[in-house]
C-alpha positions as CSV (number, residue, x, y, z in Angstrom):
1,X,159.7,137.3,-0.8
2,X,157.9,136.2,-4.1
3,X,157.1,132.7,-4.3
4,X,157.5,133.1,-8.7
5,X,159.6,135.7,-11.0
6,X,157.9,137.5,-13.2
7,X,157.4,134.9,-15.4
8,X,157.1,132.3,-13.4
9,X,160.0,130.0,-14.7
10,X,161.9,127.8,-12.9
11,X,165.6,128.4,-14.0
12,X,168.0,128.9,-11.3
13,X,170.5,131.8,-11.8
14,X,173.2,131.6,-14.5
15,X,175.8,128.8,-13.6
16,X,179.5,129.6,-14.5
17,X,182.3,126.7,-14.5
18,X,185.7,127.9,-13.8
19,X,188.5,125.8,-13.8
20,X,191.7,127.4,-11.6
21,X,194.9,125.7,-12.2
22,X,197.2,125.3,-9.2
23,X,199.4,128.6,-10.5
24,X,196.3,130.9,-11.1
25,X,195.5,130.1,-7.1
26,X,198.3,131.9,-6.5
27,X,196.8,135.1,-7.9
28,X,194.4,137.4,-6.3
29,X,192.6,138.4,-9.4
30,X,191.3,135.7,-10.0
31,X,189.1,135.4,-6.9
32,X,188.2,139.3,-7.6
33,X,186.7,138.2,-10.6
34,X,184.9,135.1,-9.3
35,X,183.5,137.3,-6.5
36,X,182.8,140.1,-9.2
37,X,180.5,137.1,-10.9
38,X,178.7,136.3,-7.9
39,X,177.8,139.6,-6.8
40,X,176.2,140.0,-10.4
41,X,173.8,137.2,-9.0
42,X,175.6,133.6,-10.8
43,X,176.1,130.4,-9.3
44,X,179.9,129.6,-9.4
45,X,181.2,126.3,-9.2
46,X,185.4,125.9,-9.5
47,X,187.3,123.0,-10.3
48,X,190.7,123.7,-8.9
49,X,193.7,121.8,-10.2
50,X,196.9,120.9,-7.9
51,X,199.9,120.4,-9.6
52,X,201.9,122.5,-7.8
53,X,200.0,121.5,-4.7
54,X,201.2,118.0,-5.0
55,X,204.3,118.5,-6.1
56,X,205.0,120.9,-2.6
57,X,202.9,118.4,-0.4
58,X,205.1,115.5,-2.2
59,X,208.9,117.3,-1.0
60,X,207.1,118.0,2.3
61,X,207.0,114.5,3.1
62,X,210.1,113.3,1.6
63,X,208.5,111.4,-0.9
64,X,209.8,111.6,-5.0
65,X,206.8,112.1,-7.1
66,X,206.4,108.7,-9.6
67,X,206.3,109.1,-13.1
68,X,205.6,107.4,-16.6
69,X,207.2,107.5,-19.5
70,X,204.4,107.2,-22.7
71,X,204.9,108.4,-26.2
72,X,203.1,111.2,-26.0
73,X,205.2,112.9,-23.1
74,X,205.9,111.8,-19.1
75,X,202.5,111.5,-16.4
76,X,202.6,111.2,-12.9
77,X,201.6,107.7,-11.8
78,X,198.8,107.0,-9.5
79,X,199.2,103.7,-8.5
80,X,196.8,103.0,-5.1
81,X,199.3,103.2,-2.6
82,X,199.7,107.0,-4.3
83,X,195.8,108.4,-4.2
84,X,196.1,108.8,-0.3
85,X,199.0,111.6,-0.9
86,X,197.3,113.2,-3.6
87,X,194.5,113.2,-1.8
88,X,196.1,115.0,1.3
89,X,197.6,117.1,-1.1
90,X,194.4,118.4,-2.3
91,X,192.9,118.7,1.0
92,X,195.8,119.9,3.3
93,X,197.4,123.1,0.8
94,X,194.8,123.6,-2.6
95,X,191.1,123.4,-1.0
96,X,192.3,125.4,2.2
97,X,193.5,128.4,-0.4
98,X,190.4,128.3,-2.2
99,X,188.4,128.7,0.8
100,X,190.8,131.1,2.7
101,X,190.6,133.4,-0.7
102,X,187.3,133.5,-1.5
103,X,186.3,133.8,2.9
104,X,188.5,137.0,2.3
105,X,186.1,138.4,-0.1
106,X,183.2,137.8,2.3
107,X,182.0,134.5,0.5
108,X,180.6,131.1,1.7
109,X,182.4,128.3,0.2
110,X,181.8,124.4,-0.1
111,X,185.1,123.1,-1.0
112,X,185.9,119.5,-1.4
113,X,187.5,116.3,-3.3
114,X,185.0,115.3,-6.0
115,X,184.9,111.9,-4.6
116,X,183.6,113.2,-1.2
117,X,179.7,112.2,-0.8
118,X,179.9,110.3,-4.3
119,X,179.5,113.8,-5.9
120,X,181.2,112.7,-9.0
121,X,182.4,109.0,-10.0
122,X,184.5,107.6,-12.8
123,X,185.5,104.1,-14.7
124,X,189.3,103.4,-14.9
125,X,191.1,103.8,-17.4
126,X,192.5,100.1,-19.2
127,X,195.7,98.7,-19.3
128,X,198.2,100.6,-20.9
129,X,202.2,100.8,-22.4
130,X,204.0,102.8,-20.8
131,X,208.2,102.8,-19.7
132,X,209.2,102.6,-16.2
133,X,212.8,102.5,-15.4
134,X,213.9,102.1,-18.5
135,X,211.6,99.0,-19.6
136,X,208.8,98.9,-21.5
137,X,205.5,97.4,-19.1
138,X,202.0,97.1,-19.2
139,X,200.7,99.6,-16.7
140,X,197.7,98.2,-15.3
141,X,197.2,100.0,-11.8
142,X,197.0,103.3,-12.5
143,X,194.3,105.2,-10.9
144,X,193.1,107.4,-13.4
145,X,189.7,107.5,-15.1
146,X,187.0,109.4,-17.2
147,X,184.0,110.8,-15.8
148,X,181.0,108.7,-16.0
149,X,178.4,110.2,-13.4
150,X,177.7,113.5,-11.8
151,X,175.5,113.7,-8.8
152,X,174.0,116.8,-10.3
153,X,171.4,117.2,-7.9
154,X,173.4,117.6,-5.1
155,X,175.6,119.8,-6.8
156,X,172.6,122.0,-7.5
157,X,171.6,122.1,-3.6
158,X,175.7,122.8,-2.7
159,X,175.1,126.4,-5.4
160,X,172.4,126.9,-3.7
161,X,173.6,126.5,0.2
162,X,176.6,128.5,-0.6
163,X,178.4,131.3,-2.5
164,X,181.0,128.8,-3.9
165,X,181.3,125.6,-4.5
166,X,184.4,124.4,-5.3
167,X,185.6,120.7,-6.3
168,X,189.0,118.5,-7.0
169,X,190.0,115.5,-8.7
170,X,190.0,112.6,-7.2
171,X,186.6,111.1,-8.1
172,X,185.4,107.8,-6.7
173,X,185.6,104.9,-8.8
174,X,182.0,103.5,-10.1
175,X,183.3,100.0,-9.5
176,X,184.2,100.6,-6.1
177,X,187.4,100.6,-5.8
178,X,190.1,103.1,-4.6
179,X,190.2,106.6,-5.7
180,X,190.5,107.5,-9.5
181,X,192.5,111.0,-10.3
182,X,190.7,112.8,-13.3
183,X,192.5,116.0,-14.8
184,X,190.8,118.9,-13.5
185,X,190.5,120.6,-17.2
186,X,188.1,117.3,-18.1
187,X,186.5,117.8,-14.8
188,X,185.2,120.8,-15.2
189,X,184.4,120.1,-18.9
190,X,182.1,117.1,-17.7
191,X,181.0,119.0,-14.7
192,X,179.3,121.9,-16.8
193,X,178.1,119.4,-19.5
194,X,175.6,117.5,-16.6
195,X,174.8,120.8,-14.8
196,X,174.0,122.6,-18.5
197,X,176.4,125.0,-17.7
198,X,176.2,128.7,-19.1
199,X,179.6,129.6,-19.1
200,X,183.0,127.1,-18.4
201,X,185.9,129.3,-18.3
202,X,189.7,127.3,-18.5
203,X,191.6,129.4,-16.2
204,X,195.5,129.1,-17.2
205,X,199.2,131.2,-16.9
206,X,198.6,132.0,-20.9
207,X,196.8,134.3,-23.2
208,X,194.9,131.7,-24.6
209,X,196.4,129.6,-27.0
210,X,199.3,131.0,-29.0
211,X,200.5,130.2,-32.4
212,X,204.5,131.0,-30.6
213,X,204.7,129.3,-27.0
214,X,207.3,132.2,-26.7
215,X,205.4,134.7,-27.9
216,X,202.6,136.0,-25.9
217,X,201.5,138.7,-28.7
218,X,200.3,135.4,-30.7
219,X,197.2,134.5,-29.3
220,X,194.3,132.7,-31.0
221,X,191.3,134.4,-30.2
222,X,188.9,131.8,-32.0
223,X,188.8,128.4,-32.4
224,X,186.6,126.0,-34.5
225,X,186.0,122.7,-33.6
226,X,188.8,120.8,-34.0
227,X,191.4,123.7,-34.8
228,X,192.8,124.1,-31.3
229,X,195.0,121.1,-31.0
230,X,196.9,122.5,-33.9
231,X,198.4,125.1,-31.8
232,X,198.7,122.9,-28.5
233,X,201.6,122.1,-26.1
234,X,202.2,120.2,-23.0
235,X,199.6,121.0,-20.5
236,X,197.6,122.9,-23.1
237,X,196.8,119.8,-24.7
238,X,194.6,118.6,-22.3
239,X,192.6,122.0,-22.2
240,X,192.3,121.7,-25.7
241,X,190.9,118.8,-25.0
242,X,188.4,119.3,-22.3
243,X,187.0,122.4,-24.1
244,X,186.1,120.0,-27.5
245,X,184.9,118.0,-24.6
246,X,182.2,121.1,-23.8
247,X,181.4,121.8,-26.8
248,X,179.0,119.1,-26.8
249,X,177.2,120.8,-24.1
250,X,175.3,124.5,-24.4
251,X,177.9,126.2,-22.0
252,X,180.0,129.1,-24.3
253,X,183.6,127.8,-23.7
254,X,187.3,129.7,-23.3
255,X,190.3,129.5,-22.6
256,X,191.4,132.3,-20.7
257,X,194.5,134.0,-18.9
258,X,197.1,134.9,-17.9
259,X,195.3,134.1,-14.7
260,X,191.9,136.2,-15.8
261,X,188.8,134.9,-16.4
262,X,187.5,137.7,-19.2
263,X,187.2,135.7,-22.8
264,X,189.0,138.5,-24.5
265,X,192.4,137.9,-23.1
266,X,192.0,134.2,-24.1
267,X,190.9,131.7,-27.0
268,X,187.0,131.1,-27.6
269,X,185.9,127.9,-28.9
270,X,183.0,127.9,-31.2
271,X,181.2,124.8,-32.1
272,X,178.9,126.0,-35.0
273,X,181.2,126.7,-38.1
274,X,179.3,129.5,-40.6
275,X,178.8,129.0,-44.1
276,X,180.5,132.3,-44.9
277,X,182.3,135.1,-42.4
278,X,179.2,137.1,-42.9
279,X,177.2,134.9,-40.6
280,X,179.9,134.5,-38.4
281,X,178.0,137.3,-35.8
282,X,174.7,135.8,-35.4
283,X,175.9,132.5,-34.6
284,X,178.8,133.3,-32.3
285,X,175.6,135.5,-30.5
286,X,173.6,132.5,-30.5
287,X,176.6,130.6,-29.0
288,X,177.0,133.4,-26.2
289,X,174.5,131.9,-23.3
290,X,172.2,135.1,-22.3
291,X,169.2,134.2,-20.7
292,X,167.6,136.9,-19.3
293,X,169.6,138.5,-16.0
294,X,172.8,136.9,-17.6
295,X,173.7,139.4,-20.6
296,X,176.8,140.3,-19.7
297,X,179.1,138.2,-21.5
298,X,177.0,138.7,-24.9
299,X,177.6,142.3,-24.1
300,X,181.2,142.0,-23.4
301,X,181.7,140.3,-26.7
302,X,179.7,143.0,-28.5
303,X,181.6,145.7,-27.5
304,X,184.8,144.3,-28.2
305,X,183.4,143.5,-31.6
306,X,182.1,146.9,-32.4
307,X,185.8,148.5,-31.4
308,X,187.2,145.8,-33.5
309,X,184.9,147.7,-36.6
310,X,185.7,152.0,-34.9
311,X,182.5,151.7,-32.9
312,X,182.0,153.8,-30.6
313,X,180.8,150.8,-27.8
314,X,180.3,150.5,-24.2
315,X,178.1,148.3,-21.3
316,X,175.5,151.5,-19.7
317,X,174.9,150.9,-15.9
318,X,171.7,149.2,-16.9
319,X,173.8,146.4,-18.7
320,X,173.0,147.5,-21.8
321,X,175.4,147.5,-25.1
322,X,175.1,150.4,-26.7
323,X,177.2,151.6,-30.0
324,X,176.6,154.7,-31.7
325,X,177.8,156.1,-35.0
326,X,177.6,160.5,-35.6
327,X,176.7,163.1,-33.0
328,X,174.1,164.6,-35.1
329,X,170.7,166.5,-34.0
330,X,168.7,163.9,-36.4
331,X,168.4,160.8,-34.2
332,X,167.8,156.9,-35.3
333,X,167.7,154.5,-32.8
334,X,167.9,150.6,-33.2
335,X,166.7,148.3,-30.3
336,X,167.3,144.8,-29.8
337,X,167.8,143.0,-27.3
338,X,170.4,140.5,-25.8
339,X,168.4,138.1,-24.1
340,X,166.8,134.9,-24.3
341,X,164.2,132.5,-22.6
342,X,165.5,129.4,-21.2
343,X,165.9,126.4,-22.7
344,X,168.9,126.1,-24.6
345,X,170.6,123.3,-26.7
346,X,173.9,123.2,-28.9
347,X,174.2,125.7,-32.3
348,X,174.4,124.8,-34.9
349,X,174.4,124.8,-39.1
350,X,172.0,122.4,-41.0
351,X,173.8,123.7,-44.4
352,X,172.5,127.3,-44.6
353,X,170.0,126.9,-41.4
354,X,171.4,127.9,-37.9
355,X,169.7,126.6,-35.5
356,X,169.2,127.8,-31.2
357,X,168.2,129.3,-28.5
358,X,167.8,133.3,-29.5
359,X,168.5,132.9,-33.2
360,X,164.9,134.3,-33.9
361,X,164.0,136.1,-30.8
362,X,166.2,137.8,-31.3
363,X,169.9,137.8,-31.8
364,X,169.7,137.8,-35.8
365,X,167.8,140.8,-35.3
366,X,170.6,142.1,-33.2
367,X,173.6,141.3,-35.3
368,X,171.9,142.8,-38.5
369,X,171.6,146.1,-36.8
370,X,175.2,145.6,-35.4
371,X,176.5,144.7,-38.9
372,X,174.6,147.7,-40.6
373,X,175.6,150.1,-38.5
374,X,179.7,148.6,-39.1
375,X,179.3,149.2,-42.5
376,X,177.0,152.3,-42.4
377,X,178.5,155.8,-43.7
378,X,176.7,158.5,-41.1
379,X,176.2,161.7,-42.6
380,X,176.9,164.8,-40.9
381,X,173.7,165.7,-38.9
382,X,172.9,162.1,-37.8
383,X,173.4,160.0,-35.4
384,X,172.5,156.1,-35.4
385,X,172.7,154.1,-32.1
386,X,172.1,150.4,-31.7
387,X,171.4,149.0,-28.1
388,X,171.2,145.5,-27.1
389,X,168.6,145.7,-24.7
390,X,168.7,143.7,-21.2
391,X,165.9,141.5,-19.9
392,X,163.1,142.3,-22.4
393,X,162.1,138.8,-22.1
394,X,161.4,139.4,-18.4
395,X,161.0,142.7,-17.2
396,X,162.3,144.9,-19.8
397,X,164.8,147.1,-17.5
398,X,167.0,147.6,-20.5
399,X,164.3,149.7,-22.3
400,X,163.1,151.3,-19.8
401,X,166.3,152.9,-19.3
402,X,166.6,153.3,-22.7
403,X,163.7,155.5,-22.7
404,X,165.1,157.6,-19.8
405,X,168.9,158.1,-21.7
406,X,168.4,157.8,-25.4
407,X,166.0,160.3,-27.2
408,X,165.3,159.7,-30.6
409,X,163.6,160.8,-33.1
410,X,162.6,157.6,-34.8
411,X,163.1,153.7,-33.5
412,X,163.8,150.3,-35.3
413,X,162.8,147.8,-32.8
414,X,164.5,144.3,-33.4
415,X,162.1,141.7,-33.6
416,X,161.2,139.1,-36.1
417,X,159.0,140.4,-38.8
418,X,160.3,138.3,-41.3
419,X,162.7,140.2,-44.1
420,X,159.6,140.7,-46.3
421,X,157.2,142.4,-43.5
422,X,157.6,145.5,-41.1
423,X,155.9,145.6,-37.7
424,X,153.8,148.6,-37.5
425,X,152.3,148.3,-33.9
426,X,151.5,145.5,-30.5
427,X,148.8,145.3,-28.4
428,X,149.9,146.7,-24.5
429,X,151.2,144.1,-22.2
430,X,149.4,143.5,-18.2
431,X,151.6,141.5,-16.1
432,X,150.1,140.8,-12.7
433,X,151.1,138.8,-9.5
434,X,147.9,137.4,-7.7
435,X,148.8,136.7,-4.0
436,X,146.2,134.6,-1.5
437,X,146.9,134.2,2.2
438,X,144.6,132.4,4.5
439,X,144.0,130.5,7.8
440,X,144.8,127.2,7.6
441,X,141.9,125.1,8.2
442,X,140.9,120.6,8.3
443,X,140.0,119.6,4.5
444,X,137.6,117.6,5.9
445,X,136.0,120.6,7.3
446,X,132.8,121.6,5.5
447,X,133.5,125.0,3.3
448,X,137.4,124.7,3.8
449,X,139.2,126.5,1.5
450,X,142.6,126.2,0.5
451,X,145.3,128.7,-1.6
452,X,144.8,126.5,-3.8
453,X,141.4,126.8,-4.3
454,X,141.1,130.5,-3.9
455,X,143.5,130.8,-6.9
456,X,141.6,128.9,-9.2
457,X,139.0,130.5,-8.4
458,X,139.9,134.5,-8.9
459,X,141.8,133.2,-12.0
460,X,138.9,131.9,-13.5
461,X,137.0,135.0,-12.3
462,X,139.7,137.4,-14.0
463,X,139.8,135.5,-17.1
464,X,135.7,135.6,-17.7
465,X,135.9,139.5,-16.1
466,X,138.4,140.3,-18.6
467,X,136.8,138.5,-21.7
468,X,133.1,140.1,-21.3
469,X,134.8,143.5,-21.0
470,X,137.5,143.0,-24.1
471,X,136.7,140.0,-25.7
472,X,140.3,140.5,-28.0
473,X,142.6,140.7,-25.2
474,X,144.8,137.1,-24.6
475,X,144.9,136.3,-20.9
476,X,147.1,133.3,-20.0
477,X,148.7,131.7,-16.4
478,X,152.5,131.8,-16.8
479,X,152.5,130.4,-12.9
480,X,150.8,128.9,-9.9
481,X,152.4,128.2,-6.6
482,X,150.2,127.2,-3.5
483,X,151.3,125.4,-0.3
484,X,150.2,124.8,3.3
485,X,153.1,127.2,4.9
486,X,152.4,125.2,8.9
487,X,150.0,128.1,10.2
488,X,149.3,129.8,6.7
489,X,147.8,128.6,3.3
490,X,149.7,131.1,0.9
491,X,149.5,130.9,-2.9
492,X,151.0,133.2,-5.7
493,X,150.4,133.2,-9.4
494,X,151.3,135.3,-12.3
495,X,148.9,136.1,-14.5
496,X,149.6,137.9,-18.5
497,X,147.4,139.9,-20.7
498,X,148.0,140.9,-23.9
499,X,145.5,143.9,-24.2
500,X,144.0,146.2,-27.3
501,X,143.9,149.6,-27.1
502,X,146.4,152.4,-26.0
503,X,146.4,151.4,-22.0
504,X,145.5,148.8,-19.9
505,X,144.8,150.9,-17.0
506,X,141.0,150.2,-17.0
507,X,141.5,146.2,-17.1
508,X,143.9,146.6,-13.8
509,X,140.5,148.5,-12.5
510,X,138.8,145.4,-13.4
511,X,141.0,142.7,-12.1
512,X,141.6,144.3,-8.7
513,X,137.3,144.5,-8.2
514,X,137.3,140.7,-9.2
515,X,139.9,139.5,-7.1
516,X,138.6,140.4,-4.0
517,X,140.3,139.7,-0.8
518,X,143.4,138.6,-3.4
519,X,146.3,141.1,-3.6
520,X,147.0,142.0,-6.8
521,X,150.4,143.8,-7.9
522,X,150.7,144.8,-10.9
523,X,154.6,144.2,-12.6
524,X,154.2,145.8,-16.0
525,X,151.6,147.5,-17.4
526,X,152.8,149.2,-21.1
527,X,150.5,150.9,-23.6
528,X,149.6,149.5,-27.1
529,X,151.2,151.3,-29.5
530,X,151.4,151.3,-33.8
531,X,152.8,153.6,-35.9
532,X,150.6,155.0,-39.2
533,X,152.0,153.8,-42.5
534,X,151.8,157.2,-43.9
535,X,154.9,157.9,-41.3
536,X,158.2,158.7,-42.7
537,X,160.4,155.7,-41.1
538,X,157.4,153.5,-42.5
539,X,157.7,154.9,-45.9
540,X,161.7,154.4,-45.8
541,X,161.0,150.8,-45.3
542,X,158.3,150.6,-48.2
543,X,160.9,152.1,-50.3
544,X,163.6,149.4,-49.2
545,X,161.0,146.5,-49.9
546,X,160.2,147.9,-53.1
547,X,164.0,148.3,-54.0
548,X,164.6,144.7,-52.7
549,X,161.5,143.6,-55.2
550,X,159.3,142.6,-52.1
551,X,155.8,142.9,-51.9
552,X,155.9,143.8,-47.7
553,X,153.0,142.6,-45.1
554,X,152.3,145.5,-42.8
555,X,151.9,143.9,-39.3
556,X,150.0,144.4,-36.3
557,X,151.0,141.8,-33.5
558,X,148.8,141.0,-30.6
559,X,152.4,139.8,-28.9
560,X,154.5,143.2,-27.1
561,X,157.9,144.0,-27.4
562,X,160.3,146.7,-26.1
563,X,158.2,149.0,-28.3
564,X,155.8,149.5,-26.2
565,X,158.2,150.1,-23.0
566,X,159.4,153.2,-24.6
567,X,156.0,154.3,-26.1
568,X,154.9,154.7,-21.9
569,X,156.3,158.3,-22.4
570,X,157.8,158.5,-26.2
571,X,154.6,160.1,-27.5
572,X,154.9,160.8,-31.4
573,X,158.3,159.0,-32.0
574,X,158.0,157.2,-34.8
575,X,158.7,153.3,-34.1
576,X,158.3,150.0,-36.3
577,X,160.1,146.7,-35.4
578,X,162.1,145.0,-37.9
579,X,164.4,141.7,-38.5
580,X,164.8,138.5,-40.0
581,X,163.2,135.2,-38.8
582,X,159.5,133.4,-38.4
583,X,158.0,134.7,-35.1
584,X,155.8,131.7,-34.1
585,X,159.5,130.1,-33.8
586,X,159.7,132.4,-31.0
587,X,160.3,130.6,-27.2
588,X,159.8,127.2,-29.1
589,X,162.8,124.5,-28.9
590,X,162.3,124.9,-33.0
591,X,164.2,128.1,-33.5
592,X,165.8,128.6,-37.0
593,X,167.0,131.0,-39.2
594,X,168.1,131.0,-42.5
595,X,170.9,132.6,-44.4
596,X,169.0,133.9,-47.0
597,X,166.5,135.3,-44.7
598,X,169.2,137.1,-42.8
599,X,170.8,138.4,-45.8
600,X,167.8,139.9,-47.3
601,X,167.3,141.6,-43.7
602,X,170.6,143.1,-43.9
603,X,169.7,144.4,-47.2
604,X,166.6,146.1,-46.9
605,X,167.7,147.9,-43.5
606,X,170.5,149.3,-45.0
607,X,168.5,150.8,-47.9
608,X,165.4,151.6,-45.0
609,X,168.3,153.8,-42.7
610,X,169.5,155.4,-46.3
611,X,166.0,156.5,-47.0
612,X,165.1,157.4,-44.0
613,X,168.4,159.9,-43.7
614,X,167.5,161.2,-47.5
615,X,163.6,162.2,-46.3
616,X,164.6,163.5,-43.1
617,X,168.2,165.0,-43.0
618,X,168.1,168.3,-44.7
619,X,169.7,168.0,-48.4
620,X,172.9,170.3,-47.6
621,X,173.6,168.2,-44.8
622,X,174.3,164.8,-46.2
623,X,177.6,163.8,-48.3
């Protein structure tokens, strides 16, 4: 097995949060769906609540469940002599069906209390007013608390030991004392905020939040910072309140039900209000955590949002989004993609600036295409697809299939140009994996050589090899990985070249000779590719610009892009790549857009596709 990905990165699998109140463990689904998400490859951790749990476990032993009377409704009181029986509650009915119904579906599954092992502690709550029979009193021995520390390193070995983890309140107290019960919403709310969760799903018995308790029909299916506790009740108050408690963190957040986990039968939460509804897309895309291998939910949301508009939309069994408008014989295609690099932080507005992960690189581009292609009026004779690509940031899988299922007969790639500038071609891309594996031999031995060294070596080898024989190519080391293995040395790095010229076939020549003894597999190897400005798409665009009263930069990029994935067979199709946004913002934690930028985009593609239907659709055909 591969000591690094293909490009090298050390991100663990996408990490979903899932919050299962005690009445959703009663339903089935819900573990389908957790075991759907971890046969797609993500970690899952679940917080399971016990209400009902405690309440059963309580009347099993005879003993009344305590309560307190504040003015904001009653609580169940947690005194110390109480946290044993929750406790036992937890441990004896919830955490057994949690493991008993994910073991069913063939899963491993760590399931305990969160105070268990210090995984999570908490600081008590103070003194408070509350009425107990009948009198007012200071309450000062509760045992309930907030969430101050996460033993998140631990929790990252548990996802990694087992298929599930799953945790409970009670946490331990930070100050030593006994046990300090933590609602389970807030749990997993603090939970996905330490672990950088990608996705923290409320689990509950309603649609989401709902204008009418009564009414089911009236769901909220997006909520702003701040707008949800307008339309919360009871219980739903406090996932109200854990989900404002997320939004702080980079997970996308919901509210979801009855008993499912899929956003679109519950409420969203979005923390980055947009100046206007017209830039509500791109930021709710930038909101939607999609680093590569984890576009599915982006996806999901997409294709709702294109039926939503009389889209035709649906997920391809690549993973792809794909929306098409017309059925005609003259074929545009727009590519984007759906995935980001790592590193992600909170969205947000800075006035008319939105700013992370994706915004450039390139979700903007993305939701331009998707919002041109709402509005657009396809002639007969024409059809216009948009696919959201998967994994162009990694091994481009998305496009490949693409090229395999979706002729065309011209291609808008979506990638930042910048609104005034069209990208007319890319140098190839040569990824490589470099892998040593030697005797292991004394240091202090004379002419001992480790993985190590070998690898330093070759790479500096490669690099001189590949300069003397194309001194414009751009070699760089995404990765090096080299240990002593007990009876082995082994070593593994990955190694990318950005390479002039239609194919890097002879550089692969060249790197195998100066390797040597190193094996050398080559992971992508795609052609460099432009398009000649005299080319009809490229003149539709130069008639947009001009339209738009830009004076357009014609670029050639020494970066790659899906463009060249399909121009391995797509000989003679037409492609340029097109879209809103600075490119050297690109994989940099200074990505920003802004709304001007993405307006004029929108603009001069809509006037591009209309020329480029006028010069190539014979005239009887169109409206």
């Amino acid at each position: 097995m591969p000591m690094l990905g293909p490009v090298a990165g050390s991100r663990g699998p996408a990490l979903y949060v899932v919050k299962i109140g005690s009445s959703s463990l009663a339903h089935d689904r819900v573990f389908d769906e957790v075991a759907a998400l971890r046969r797609r490859g993500a970690r899952i951790l679940v917080v399971a609540g016990g209400a009902r749990a405690i309440a059963a476990h309580y009347a099993s032993i005879e003993r009344p469940v305590r309560e307190l009377r504040l003015r904001t409704g009653t609580v169940r009181y947690c005194p110390p002599d109480e946290m044993s029986h929750i406790v036992d509650a937890y441990e004896r009915i919830t955490l057994p069906r949690v493991r008993a119904g994910f073991a069913e579906r063939g899963l491993t599954v760590h399931a305990s209390v969160a105070k268990d092992w210090g995984i999570v502690a908490g600081k008590a709550n103070p003194p408070f007013r509350a009425v107990q029979d009948d009198r007012a009193v200071v309450v000062r021995d509760h045992r309930a608390g907030s969430v101050t520390r996460v033993a998140a390193d631990r929790l990252r070995a548990l996802l990694a030991a087992f298929d599930v983890v799953c945790l409970s309140p009670p946490v331990a107290d930070e100050a030593g004392g006994p046990a300090l019960n933590v609602d389970a919403d807030v749990l997993a709310a603090e939970l996905a905020n330490a672990l950088d969760a990608d996705h923290l799903r409320l689990v509950t018995g309603t649609p989401g939040l709902l204008t009418d308790p009564d009414d089911p029909a009236s769901r909220v299916p997006d909520a702003l910072r701040g707008d949800g506790e307008a339309y919360a009740r009871g219980r739903m108050r406090q996932k109200v309140r854990a989900a404002e408690i997320a939004l702080r963190g980079t997970a996308d957040v919901a509210i979801t039900g009855p008993h499912l986990l899929a956003p679109g039968s519950g409420t969203r939460f979005w923390r980055a209000p947009a100046p206007d509804p017209g830039l509500d897309l791109p930021a709710r895309m930038v909101e939607i955590s999609s680093v590569s291998g984890d576009e599915r939910e982006l996806a999901e949301y997409l294709v709702d949002w294109c039926i939503e508009r009389g889209i035709d939309a649906t997920i391809d069994p690549a993973g792809n989004l794909v929306a098409t408008r017309g059925d005609g014989a003259h074929r545009l295609l727009m590519l984007g993609h759906l995935d980001t690099v790592p590193h992600r932080w909170p969205a947000r507005w800075d006035g008319e600036r939105l700013t992370g992960r994706g915004c450039v690189d390139a979700k903007a581009s993305l939701a331009v295409f998707l919002q041109t292609l709402a509005e657009l009026d396809v002639p007969p004779g024409v059809q216009v697809r948009v696919v959201g690509a998967v994994e162009e940031e990694n091994t481009s899988a998305g496009a490949f299939h693409v090229r395999d299922h979706y002729p065309a007969d011209a291609v808008i790639v979506g990638e930042p140009s910048g609104a005034g500038a069209l990208t007319v071609g890319y140098y190839g891309l040569l990824k490589m994996r470099l892998r040593v594996d030697e005797p292991v031999g004394h240091t202090a031995g004379r002419d001992v050589r480790t993985a190590a060294d070998t690898l330093a070596d070759t790479l500096g080898l490669i690099r001189a090899r590949i300069g003397e024989a194309s001194p414009d190519a751009l070699v760089a080391t995404l990765g090096v990985h080299a240990v002593n293995a007990g009876d082995r040395q082994v070593g593994e790095a990955v190694v990318d070249v950005r390479v002039p010229g239609p194919s890097p076939d002879p550089l692969i020549e060249l790197v195998r000779e100066a390797a040597g003894p190193v094996a050398v597999e080559v992971l992508r190897a795609t052609p460099g590719t432009s398009t000649r400005r005299s080319n009809a798409l490229v003149k539709a665009f130069s008639r947009a610009f001009h339209e738009a009263g830009i004076n357009p930069r014609f670029l050639a990029k020494k970066g790659s892009s899906d463009m060249n994935t399909l121009a391995t067979t797509w000989a003679g199709v037409p492609q340029v790549a097109y879209g809103p946004g600075d490119a050297s913002l690109d994989h940099t934690p200074h990505e920003h857009i802004d709304a001007a930028e993405y307006r004029g985009a929108r603009n001069v593609l809509t006037h591009a596709i209309a020329a480029w239907v006028d010069s190539t659709v014979p005239e009887g055909m169109v409206r």
